[in-house]
C-alpha positions, 0 to 999 in steps of 0.5 A: 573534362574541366568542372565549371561553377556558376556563382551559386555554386561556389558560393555554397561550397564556400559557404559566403554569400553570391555576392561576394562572389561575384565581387571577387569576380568582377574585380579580377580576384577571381578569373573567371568567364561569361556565358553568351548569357552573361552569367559567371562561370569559374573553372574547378583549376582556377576556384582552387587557385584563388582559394589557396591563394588567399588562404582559405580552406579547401572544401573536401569537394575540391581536395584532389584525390590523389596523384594518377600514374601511368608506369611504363616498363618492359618488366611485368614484375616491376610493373606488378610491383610498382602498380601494386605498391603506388595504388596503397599508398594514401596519396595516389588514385588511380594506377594504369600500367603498360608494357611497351611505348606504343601501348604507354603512347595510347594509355598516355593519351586516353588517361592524362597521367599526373606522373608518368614513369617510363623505362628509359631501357626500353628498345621502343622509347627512341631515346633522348630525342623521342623523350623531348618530343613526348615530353613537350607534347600537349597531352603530357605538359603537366604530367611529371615524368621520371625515369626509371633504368637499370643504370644508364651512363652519365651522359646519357642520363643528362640528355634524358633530364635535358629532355624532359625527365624530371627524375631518373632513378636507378632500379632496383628502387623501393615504391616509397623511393618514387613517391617521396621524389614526387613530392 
């Protein structure tokens, strides 16, 4: 669930005054939303938005803690390999693995992963057709998928990018590999 800040709150966090808040508030710097009451509230997406935007420094209360993964493979060696690998890393959080779709499909709903990354191998992935359709679903809108495979043809790894993956990498590929993509 979204956090949402009152004026008082984010004026403490900031460290300015509730005033200028509310400034910034009503004059549309800041987006933000009226309780029936009337009173401000600001969602943490948006607070981050305008921080950023003008350059001001993030408090470490709104500094993101890392990115969540959800990797879906067939393979429990990889699957140990890259969950073990992605949770050391320092710019991660959390690390759910699961070894066919319809657990990932149930993991992917319940979790909300950052990054998703799916064996394109998989019998149960459906291909190309069923990635679109994960791909342009709600729930995984602002997720970033890359693919992983033992090595698919050239055609077909174009219909996986056309469809929604934003990466593929062929395996046998380091944890490190994956993460310097991300970013």
């Amino acid at each position: 669930m979204a956090k949402i800040y009152s004026s008082a709150q984010i004026a403490h966090i900031v460290g300015v005054d509730p005033t200028s808040i509310n400034r910034w508030i009503d004059g549309g710097r800041l987006k933000a939303f009226r309780t029936p009451g009337g009173h401000r509230r600001v969602l943490e997406a948006e607070l981050v938005t305008f921080l950023n935007a003008m350059g001001m420094p993030l408090p470490e209360s709104l500094q993101p803690a890392g990115l969540s993964f959800l990797v879906v493979d067939k393979e429990e060696k990889f699957l140990r390999n890259m969950s073990r690998a992605i949770s050391r890393s320092d710019r991660c959080g959390d690390v759910e693995t699961a070894s066919s779709m319809g657990e990932g499909l149930l993991l992917l709903g319940a979790y909300q992963p950052d990054v998703l990354v799916l064996d394109l191998d998989m019998d149960d992935l459906g291909g190309p057709e069923r990635c679109a359709q994960l791909a342009e679903h709600a729930l995984v809108k602002h997720t970033l998928i890359i693919g992983s495979t033992g090595g698919l043809a050239a055609k077909t790894a174009e219909r996986f990018t056309e469809s929604g993956v934003a990466l593929i990498l062929t395996k046998p590929f380091k944890p490190a590999e994956l993460l310097d993509a991300i970013e």
